[in-house]
PLY file of the C-alpha trace (Angstrom):
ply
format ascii 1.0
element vertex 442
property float x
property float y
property float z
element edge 441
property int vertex1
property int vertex2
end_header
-19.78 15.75 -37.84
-22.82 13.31 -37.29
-22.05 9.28 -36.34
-24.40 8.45 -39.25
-23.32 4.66 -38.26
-24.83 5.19 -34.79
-28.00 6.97 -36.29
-28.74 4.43 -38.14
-28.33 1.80 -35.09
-30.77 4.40 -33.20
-33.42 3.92 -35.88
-32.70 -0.52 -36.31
-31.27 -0.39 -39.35
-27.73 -1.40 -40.56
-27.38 0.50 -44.34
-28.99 2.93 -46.54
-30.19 2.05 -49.55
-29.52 3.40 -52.60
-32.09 5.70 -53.30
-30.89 7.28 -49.84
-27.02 6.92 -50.64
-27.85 9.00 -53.27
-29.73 11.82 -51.47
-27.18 12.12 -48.73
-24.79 12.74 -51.66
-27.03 15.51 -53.23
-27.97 16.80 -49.79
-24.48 18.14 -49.20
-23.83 20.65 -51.76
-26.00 24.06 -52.20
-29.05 24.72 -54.42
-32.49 22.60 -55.02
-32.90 18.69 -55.13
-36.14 16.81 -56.26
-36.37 13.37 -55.05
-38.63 11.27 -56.85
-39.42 7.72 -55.40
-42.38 5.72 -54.23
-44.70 5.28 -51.44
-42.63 3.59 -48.46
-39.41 3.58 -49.85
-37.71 5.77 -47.00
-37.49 9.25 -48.12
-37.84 11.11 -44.70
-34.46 9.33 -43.70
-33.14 10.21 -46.93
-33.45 13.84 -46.65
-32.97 13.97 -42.45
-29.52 12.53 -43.05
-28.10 15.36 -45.16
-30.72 17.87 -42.71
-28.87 16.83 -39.81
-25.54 17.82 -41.30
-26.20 21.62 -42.07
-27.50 22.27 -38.32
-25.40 23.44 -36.22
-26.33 22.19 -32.53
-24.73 25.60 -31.20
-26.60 28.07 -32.65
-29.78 28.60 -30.53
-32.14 29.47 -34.09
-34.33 28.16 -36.21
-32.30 26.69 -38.80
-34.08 24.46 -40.98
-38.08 23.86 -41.98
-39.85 21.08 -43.13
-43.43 21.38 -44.81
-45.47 18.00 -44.48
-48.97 17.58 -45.69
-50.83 16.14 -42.92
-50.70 16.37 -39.07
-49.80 12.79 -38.81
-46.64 12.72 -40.72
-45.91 15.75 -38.81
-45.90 14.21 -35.77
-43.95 10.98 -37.02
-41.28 12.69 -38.62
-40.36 14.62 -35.28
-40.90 11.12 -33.59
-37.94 10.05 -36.46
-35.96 12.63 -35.52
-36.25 12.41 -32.02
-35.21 8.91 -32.14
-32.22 9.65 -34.20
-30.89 11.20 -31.08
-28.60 13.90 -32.75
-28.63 16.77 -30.03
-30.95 19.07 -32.05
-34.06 20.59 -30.95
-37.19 19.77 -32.99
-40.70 20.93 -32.85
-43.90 19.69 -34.85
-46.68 22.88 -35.91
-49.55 21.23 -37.45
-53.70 22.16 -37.22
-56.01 20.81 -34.44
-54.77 22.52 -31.41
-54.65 26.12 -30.34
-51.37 28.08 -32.03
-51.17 29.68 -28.61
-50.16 26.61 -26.98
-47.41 26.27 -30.09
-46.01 29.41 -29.93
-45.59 29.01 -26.06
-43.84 25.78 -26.98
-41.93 27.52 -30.15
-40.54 30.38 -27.28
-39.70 27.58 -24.60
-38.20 24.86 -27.06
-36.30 27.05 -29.61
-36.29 24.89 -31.76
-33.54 24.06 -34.55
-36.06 22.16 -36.81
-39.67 22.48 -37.41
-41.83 19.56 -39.30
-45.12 22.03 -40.05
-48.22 21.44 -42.56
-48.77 24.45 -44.49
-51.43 26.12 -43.16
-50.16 26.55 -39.77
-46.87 27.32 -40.99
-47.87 30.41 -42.86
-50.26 31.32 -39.31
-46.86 31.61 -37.30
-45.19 32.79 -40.19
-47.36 35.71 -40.32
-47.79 36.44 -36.86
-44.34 36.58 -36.61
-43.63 33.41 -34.01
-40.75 32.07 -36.11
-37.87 33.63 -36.48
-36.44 32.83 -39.95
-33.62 35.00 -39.76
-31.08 31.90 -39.37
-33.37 29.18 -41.68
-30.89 28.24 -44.49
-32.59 24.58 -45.47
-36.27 24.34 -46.89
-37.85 20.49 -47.26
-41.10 20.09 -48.55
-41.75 16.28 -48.25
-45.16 14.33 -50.01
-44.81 17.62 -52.18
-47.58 16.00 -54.41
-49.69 14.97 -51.66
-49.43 18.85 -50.58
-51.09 19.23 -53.93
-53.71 16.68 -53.43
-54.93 18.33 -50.63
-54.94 21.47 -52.33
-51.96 23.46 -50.17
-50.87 24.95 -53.36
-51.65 28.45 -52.52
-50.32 27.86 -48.77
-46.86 26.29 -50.36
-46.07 29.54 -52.49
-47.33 31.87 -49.79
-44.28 29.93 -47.21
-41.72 30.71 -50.38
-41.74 34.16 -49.53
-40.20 34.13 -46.75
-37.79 31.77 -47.61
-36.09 33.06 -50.37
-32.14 33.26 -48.87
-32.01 29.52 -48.08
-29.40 27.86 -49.67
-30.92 24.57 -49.86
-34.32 23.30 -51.11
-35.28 19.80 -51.31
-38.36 18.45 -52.62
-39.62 14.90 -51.87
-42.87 13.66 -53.93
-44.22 9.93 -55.31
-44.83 11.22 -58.34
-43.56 13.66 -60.63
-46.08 16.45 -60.32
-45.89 18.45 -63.65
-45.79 21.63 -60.67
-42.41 20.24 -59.73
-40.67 22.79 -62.42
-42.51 25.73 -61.80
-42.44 25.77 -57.72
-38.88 24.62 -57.63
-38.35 27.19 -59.92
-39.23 30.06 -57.69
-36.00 28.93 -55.39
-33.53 27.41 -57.66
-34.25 27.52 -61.05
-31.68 24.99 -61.83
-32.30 22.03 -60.08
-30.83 18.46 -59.64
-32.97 15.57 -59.74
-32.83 12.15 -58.26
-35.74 9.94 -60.35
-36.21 6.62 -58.73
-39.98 5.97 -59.91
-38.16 3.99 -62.54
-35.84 2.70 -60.83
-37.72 0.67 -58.18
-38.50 -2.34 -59.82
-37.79 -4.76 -56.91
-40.84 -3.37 -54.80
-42.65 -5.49 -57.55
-40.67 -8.41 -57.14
-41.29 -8.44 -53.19
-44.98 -7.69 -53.25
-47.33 -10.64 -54.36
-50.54 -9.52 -55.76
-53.70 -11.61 -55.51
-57.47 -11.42 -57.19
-60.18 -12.90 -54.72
-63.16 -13.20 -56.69
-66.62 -12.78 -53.99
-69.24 -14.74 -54.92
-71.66 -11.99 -53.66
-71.82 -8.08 -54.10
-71.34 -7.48 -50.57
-68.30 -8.22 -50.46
-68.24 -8.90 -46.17
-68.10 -12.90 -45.93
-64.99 -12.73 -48.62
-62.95 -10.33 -46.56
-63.80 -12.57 -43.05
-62.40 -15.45 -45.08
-59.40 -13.62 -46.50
-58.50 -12.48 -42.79
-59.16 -16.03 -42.28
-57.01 -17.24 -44.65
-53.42 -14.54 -43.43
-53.95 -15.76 -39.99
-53.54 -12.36 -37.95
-50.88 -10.96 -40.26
-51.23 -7.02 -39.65
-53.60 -6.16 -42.36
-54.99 -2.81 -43.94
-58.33 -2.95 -45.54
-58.80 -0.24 -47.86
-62.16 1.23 -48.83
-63.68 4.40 -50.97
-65.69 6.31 -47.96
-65.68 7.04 -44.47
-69.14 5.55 -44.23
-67.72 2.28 -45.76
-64.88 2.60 -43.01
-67.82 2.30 -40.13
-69.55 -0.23 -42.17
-66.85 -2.40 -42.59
-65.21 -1.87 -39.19
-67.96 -2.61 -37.12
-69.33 -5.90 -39.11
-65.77 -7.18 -38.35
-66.00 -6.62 -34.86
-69.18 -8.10 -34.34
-67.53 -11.18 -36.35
-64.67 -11.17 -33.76
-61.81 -9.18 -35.51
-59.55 -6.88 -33.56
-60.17 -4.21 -36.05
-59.23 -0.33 -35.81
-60.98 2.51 -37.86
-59.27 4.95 -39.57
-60.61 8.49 -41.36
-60.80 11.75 -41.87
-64.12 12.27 -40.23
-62.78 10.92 -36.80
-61.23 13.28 -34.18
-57.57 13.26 -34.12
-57.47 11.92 -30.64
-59.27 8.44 -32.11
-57.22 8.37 -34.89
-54.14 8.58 -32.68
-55.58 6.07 -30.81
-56.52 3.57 -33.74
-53.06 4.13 -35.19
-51.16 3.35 -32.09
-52.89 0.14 -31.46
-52.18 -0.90 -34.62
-48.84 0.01 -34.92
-47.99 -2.01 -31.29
-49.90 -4.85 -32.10
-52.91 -4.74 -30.30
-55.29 -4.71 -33.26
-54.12 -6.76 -36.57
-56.71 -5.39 -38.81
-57.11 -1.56 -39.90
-59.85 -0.59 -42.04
-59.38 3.01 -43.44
-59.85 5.43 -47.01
-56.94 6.52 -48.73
-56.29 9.06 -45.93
-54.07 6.13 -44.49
-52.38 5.72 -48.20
-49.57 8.53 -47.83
-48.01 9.62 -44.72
-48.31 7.25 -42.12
-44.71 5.22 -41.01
-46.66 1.25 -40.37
-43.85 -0.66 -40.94
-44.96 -3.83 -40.26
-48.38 -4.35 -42.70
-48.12 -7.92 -44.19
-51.21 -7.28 -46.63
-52.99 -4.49 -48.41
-57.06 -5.38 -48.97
-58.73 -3.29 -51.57
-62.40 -3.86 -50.26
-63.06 -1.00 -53.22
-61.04 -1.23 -56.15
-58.92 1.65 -56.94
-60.18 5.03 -59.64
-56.55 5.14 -60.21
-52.71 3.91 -60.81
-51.38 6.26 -58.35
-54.34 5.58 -55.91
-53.28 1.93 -56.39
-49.61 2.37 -56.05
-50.12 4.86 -52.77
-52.31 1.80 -51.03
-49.76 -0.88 -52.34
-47.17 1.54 -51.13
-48.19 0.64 -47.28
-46.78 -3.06 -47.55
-43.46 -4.08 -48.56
-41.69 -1.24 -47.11
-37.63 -1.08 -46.15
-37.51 -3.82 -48.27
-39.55 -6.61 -46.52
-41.97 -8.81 -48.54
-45.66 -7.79 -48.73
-48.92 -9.48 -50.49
-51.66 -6.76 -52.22
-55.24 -8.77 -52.27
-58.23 -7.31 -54.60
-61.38 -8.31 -53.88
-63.61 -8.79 -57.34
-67.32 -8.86 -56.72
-69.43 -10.91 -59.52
-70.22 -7.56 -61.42
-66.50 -6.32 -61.42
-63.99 -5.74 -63.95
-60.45 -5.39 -62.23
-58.59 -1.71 -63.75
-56.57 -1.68 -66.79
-53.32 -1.01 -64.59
-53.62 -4.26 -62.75
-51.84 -6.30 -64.81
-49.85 -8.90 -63.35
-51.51 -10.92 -60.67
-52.65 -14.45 -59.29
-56.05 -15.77 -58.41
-56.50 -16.28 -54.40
-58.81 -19.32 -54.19
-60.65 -19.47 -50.44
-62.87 -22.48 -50.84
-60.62 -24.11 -48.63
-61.52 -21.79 -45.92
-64.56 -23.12 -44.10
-65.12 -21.30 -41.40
-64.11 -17.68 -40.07
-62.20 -17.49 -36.93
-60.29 -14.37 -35.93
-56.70 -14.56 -34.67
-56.65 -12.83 -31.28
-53.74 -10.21 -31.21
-50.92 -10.78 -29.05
-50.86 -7.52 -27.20
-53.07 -5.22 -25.34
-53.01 -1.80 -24.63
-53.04 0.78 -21.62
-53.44 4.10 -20.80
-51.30 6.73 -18.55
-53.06 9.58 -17.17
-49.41 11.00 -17.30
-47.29 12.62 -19.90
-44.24 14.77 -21.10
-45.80 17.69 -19.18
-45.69 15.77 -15.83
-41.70 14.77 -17.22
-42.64 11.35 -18.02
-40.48 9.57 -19.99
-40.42 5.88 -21.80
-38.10 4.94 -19.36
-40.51 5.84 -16.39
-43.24 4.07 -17.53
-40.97 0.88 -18.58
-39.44 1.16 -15.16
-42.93 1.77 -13.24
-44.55 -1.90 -15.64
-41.75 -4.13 -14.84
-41.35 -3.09 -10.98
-44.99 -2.11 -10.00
-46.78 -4.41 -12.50
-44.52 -7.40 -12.20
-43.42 -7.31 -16.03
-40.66 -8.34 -17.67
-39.10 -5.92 -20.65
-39.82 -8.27 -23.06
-43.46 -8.57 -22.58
-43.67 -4.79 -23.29
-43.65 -3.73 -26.61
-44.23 -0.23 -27.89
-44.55 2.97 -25.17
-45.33 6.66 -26.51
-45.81 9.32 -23.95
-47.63 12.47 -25.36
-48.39 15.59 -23.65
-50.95 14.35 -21.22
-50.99 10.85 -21.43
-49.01 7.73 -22.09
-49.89 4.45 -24.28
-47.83 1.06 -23.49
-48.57 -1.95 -24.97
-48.28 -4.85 -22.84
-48.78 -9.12 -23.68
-52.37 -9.46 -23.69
-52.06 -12.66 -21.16
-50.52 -10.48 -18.56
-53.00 -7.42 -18.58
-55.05 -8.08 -16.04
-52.60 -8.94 -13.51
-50.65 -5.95 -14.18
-53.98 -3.84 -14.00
-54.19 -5.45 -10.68
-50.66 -4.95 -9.16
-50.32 -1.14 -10.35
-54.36 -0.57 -9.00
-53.04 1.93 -6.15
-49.19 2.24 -7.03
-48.25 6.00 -8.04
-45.81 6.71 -11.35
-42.73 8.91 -10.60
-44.20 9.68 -7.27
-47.72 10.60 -8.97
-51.17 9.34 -8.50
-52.80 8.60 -11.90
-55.16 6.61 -14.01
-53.89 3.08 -15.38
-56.55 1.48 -17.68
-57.07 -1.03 -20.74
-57.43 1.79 -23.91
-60.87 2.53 -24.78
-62.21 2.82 -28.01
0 1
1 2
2 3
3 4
4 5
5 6
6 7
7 8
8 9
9 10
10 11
11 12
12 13
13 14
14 15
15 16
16 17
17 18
18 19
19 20
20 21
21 22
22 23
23 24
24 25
25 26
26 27
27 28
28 29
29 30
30 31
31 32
32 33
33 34
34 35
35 36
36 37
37 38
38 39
39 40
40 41
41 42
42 43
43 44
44 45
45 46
46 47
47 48
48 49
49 50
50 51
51 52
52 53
53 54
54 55
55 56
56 57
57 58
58 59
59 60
60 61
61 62
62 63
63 64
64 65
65 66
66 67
67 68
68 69
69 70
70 71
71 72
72 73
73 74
74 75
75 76
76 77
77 78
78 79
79 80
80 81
81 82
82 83
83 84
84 85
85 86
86 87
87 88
88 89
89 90
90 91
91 92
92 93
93 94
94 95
95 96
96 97
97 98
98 99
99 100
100 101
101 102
102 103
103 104
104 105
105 106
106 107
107 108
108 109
109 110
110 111
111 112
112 113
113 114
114 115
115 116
116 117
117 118
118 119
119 120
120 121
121 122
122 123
123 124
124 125
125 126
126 127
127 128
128 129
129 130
130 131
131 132
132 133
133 134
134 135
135 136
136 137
137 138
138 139
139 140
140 141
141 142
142 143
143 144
144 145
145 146
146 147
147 148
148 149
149 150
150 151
151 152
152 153
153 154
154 155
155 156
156 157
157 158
158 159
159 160
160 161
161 162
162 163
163 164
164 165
165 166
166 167
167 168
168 169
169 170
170 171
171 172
172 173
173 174
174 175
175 176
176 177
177 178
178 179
179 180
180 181
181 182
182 183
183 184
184 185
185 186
186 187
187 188
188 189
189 190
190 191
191 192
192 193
193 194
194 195
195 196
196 197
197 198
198 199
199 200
200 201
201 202
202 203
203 204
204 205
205 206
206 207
207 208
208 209
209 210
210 211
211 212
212 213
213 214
214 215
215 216
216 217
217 218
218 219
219 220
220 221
221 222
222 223
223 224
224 225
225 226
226 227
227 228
228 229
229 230
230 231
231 232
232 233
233 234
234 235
235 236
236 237
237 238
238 239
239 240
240 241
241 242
242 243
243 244
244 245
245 246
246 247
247 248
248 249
249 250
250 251
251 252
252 253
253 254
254 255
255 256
256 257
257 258
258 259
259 260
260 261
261 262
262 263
263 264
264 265
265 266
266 267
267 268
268 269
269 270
270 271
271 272
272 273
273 274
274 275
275 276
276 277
277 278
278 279
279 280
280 281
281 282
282 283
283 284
284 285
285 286
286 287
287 288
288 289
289 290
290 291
291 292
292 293
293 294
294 295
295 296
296 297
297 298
298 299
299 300
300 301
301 302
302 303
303 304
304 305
305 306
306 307
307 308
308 309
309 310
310 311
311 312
312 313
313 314
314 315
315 316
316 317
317 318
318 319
319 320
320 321
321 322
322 323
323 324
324 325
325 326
326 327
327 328
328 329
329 330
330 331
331 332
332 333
333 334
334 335
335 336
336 337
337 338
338 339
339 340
340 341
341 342
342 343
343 344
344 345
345 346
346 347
347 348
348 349
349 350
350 351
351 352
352 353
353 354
354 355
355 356
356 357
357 358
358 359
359 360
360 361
361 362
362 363
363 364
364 365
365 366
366 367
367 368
368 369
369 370
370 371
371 372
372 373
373 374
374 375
375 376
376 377
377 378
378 379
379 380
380 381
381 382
382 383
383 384
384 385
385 386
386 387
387 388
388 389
389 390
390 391
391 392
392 393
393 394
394 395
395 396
396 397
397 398
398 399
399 400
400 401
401 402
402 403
403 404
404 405
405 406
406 407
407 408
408 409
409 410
410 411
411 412
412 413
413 414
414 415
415 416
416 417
417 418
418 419
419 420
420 421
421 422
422 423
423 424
424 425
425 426
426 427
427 428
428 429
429 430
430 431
431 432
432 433
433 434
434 435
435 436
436 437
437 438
438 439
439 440
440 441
């Protein structure tokens, strides 16, 4: 039996809400579940919950898989876990890196759980490096981003092999009209939880603003709208990846501490970009709609669209980063002089920035650092928390988020005490090691 009580303390938060009451409920009988509820509204909680209750700790085998869409909400949904601190083993599979390296990881971990996007899924599948002998619970979360990205094919290729579990939950924003016929193939009668309807107070906490540009380059507005939200943790949505340069770079030069964000970047820099701006080193993210599903930001204040959305769920997906565990959130448009806002913006105020005269960026208050160590070198948080506060002459609370990867480490650390902790730690070794301690790069 799971302390869901001290889970939830694990993860900082005190109850579940309802849309989550009711998928623990579902989650513990047999048979298929669709869950149907918005961007940002908690739905990997609300199926881990139930998860964590049908694995058995004891039993060394696979016991449970979890499809994701993307590499990134692969990696923070075993980051979820992992923090939930429940005993079981968990492994993320996911494109980028060699499949070698995973399946020496898959033999060495064993893992209980595995968060995987489809396509490498079905490469281990079929090469035989998962054992699904013992898998009797089947998740498929952001099933209709899945579809977006065209994993259809992939998705009913997994089923196959899954076809004695005795669970299968399906997670989506939307409801897909696939839903029926791939839930179908598992559990052809199905139980539904529909909370797209339901979710009326993400309205009431989100304020949504027009800001009309005077110009068609829409560049001064956005410096004066930053302005204007003083440093508040902003994304700034646009249509293309060259827009995402564009935009990104002009704020720099303007002074912004501004991250970039899409598809076209190595995963390495978009690791990078979304760490800073998840700690707090950059308040300003500029991305496309690859950062609209997916991603776990918890704190963005304010949604920008630079380019105005095609679509409702493109517009509800973007709106969906704000607001989220039920926290207030503002959603800003930006209308240039030839514009015509969409016919599902309907509700809304006017933003009026006359009264901002000048454009001055709000500095962030932390900074970030790189560790030339990681998990392979058995670094933990609490090494590199330890090795800052004795070596670098910090206190705990001027250190704010730490994630140690495979090689490497990221801390972020108060901005005003960088540089003498760069100085202090200049020739001190971590754990006994001698490594590389630097302000991140770019």
């Amino acid at each position: 039996m799971i302390d869901k009580e001290q889970i939830l303390a694990n993860l900082g938060f005190d109850t579940l809400t309802s849309m989550q009451q009711r998928m623990e409920c579902a989650g513990k009988r047999t048979g298929g579940v669709v869950l149907l509820s918005p961007t940002g509204t908690g739905k990997t909680l609300a199926y881990l919950l139930p998860l964590v209750e049908k694995i058995d700790v004891q039993l060394d085998v696979l016991q449970a898989v979890v499809i994701v869409p993307t590499r990134e909400l692969a990696q923070q949904s075993e980051d979820v876990f992992r923090q939930m601190k429940t005993g079981a083993r968990c492994l993320a599979l996911y494109g980028g890196r060699p499949a070698m390296e995973e399946h020496r990881k898959i033999k060495e971990i064993k893992p209980q759980l595995v968060f995987a996007t489809p396509g490498r899924l079905n490469d281990h599948l079929g090469k035989d490096n998962l054992n699904v002998f013992g898998v009797r619970s089947l998740v498929i979360d952001e099933f209709d981003k899945c579809l977006e990205l065209g994993f259809q094919d992939e998705m009913s290729c997994v089923l196959k092999y899954f076809s004695n579990v005795s669970s299968a939950w399906l997670m989506s924003a939307t409801d897909a009209e696939e839903i029926p016929a791939f839930m179908g193939k598992l559990f052809p009668k199905y139980s539904k939880i529909d909370f797209l309807t339901e979710n009326a107070s993400l309205q009431d906490r989100v304020e949504v603003n027009v800001v009309n540009s005077p110009q068609k380059d829409k560049l001064d507005t956005l410096a004066k709208l930053l302005t204007h939200i003083a440093g508040a943790p902003a994304i700034v949505f646009v249509s293309y990846r060259e827009s995402v340069e564009r935009v990104g770079l002009w704020l720099r030069q303007q002074g912004f501490a501004v991250e970039m964000y899409h598809g076209g970047m190595e995963q390495e820099y978009r690791e990078r970009a979304l760490y800073k701006f998840r700690c707090g080193a950059a308040n300003v993210m500029v991305s496309t709609d690859l950062a609209a599903r997916g991603l776990d930001i918890p704190e963005v204040r304010v949604v920008v669209h630079y380019h105005l959305p095609q679509k409702a769920e493109d517009y509800t997906h973007r709106n969906g980063r704000t607001a989220r565990w039920q926290s207030e959130g503002s959603v800003c448009l930006l209308l240039g002089p030839t514009e015509t806002l969409p016919d599902f913006v309907t509700e809304y105020k006017t933003l009026d920035l006359n009264g901002v005269s000048m454009v001055q960026p709000v500095a962030p208050i932390y900074a970030t650092i790189y560790i030339g160590r990681g998990k392979r070198d058995k670094l933990s948080k609490g090494d590199v928390l330890g090795f800052l506060c004795k070596k670098g002459g910090l206190r705990s609370d001027e250190i704010g988020r730490i994630d140690v990867g495979p090689h490497y480490a990221y801390a972020a650390v108060l901005r005003s005490k960088l540089r003498d902790m760069l100085r202090r730690v200049g020739c001190e070794k971590i754990k006994g090691m001698k490594t590389l301690v630097e302000e991140m790069r770019r």
